[in-house]
C-alpha positions in Angstrom: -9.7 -5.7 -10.7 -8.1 -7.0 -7.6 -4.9 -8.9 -7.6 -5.4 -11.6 -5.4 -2.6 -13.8 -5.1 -1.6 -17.1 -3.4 0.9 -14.7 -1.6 -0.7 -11.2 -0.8 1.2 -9.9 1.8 4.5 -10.9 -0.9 3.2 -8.8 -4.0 2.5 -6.1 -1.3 5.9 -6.4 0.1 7.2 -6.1 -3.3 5.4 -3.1 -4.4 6.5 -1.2 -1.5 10.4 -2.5 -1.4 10.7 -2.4 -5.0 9.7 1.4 -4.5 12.2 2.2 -1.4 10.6 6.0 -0.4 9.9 6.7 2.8 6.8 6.7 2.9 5.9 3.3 1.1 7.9 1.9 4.0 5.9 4.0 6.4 2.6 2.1 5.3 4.3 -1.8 5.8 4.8 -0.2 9.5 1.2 0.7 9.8 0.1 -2.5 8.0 1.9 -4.8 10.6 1.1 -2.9 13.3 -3.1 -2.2 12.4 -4.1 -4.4 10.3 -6.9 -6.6 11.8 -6.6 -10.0 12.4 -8.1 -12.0 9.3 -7.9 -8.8 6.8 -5.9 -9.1 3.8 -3.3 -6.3 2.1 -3.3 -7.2 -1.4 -2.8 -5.6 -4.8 -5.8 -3.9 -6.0 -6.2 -1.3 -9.1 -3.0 -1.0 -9.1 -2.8 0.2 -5.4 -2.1 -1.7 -2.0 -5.2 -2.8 -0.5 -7.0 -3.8 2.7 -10.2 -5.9 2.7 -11.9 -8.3 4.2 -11.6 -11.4 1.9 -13.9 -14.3 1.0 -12.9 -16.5 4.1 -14.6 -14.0 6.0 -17.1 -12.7 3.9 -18.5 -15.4 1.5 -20.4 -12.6 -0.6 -18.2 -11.0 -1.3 -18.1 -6.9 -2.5 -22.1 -6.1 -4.0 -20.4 -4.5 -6.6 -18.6 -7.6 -8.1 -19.3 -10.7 -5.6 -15.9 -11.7 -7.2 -14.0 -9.2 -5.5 -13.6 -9.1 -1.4 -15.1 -6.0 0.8 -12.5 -3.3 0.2 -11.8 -1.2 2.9 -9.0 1.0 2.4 -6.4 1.7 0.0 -3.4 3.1 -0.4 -1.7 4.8 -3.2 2.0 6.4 -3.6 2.2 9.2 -5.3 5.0 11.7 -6.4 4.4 14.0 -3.5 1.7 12.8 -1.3 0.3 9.3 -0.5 -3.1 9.0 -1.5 -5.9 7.4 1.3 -9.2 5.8 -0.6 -11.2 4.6 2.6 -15.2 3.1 2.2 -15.7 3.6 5.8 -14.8 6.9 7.3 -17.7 8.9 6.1 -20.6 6.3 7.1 -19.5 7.1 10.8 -19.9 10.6 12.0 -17.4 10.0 15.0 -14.4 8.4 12.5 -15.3 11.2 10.0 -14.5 13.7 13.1 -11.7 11.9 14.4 -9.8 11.3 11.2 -9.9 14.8 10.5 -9.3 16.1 13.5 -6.1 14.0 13.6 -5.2 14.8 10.1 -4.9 18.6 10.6 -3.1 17.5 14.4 -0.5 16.0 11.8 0.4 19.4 9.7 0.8 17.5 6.6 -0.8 19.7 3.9 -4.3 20.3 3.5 -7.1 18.1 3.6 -8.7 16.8 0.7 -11.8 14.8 0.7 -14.7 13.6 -1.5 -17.7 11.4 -1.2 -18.7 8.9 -3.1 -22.5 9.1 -4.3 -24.0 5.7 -5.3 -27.3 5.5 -7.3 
């Protein structure tokens, strides 16, 4: 499902420029300026993605080894941009900070689910 290409950071690039809103390039801001060192933004069902790729993490995601660790990803939409994140619930303190900053922000209201696996 994930587009991995020779040239990530270029299909990404694409997406968003090909786009042109305001808030696609609002999110190639934040990629330069958060990104981790060794993460990879790529293309993945159909949405710009963060995660850690096979350099750093041989095995891969236990879902499809195939696949690098996702981590975040980001989705345009017609009037919001949409944030699918594997990591914020897990930690109580991220879960409290990323809301707390998120109504700090006055953007709309808050919608969140949790994944369930088994």
């Amino acid at each position: 499902m994930f587009a991995i290409h020779s040239n990530n950071d270029r299909s990404v690039h694409c997406r968003i420029t090909r786009r042109k809103t305001k808030s696609d390039f609002a999110i190639k801001k934040i990629q330069r300026k958060n990104l981790p060192k060794g993460f990879t933004a790529c293309m993945g069902y159909g949405m710009i993605a963060y995660v850690i790729p096979h350099t750093m993490y041989p095995a891969g995601y236990h879902g499809n080894p195939k696949d690098p660790v996702p981590l975040m990803n980001l989705a345009s939409q017609k009037n919001f941009v949409a944030v699918y994140s594997t990591g914020v619930c897990g930690d109580p303190k991220l879960l409290k900070c990323c809301t707390e900053e998120y109504v700090k922000a006055g953007v709309g209201k808050l919608y969140m689910e949790r994944a369930v696996s088994g």
